[in-house]
C-alpha positions as CSV (number, residue, x, y, z in Angstrom):
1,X,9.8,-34.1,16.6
2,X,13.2,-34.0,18.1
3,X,13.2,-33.8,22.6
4,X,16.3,-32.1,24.1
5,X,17.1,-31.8,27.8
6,X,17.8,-28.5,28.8
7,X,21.4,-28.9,29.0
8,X,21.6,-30.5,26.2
9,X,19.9,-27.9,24.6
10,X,22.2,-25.1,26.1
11,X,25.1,-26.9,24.8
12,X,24.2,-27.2,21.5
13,X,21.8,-24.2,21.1
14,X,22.6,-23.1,17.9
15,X,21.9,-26.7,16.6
16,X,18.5,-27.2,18.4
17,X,17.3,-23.3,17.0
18,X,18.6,-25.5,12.7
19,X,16.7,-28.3,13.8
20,X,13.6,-26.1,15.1
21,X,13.0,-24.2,11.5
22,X,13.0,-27.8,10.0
23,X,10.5,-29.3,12.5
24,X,8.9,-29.1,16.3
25,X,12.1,-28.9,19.0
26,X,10.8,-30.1,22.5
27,X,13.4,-29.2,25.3
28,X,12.5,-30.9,28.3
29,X,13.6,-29.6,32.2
30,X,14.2,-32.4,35.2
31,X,11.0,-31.0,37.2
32,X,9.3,-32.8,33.9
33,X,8.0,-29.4,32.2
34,X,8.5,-29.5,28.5
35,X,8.9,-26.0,26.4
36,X,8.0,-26.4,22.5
37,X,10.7,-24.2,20.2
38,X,9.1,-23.3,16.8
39,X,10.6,-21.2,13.8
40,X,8.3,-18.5,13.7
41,X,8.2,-16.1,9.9
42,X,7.5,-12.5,10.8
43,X,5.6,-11.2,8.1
44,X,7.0,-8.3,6.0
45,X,5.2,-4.9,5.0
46,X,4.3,-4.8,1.0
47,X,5.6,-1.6,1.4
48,X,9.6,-2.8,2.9
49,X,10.7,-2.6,-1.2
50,X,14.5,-2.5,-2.1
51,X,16.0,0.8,-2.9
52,X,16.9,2.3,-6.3
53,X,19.9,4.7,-6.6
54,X,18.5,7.7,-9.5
55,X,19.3,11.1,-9.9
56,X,15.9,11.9,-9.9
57,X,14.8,14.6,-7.6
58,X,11.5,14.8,-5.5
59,X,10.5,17.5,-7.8
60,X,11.5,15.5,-11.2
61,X,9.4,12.4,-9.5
62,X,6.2,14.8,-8.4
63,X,6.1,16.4,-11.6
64,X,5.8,13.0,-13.5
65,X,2.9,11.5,-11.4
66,X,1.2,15.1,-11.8
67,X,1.9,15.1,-15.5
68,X,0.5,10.9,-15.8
69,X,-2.5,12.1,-13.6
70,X,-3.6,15.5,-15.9
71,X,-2.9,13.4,-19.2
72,X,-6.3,12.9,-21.3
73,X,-7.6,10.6,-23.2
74,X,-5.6,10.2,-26.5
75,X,-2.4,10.4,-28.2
76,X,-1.6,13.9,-27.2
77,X,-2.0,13.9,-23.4
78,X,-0.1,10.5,-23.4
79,X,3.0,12.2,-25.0
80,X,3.0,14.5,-22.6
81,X,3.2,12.1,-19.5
82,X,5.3,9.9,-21.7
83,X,7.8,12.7,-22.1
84,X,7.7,13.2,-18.1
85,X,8.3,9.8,-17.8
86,X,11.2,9.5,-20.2
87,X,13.4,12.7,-18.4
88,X,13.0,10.7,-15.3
89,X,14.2,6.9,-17.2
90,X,17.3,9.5,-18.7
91,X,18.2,10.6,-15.0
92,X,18.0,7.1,-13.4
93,X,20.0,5.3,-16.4
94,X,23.4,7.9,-15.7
């Protein structure tokens, strides 16, 4: 734990808010109150994912998840949701 005064602090701010996502920062004031800086990790959605650049349309995308969710059972309604999924690998990979 690593105590600043508040002008110490103000001097060298963006070396107290380093210090402070290593460990505890305590930045004391002359009337004697003390204030506690901590490095605080905002959690991130599972959904914030990176983009992908493809030349897939809405449709082409829609008409694969329609095509994986109708397939049956088997070897021939796999080829048919495989075949879906292949146009839209062909459009993504130009």
């Amino acid at each position: 734990m690593r105590v600043f005064t508040y002008s110490e602090a103000r001097q060298k701010l963006s070396t107290v808010l380093d210090l402070a996502r290593r460990e505890e920062v305590v930045i004391a004031r002359r009337g004697g109150e003390t204030f506690c800086l901590t490095y605080k990790i905002e959690p991130k959605s599972p959904f914030d994912v990176p983009a992908i650049k493809t030349k897939a349309t809405t449709r082409d995308i829609l008409a694969a998840v329609k095509a994986s969710r109708a397939r049956e059972p088997g070897p021939a309604g796999h080829r048919g949701a495989h075949a879906q999924v292949h146009k839209l690998e062909a459009r993504t990979a130009d």
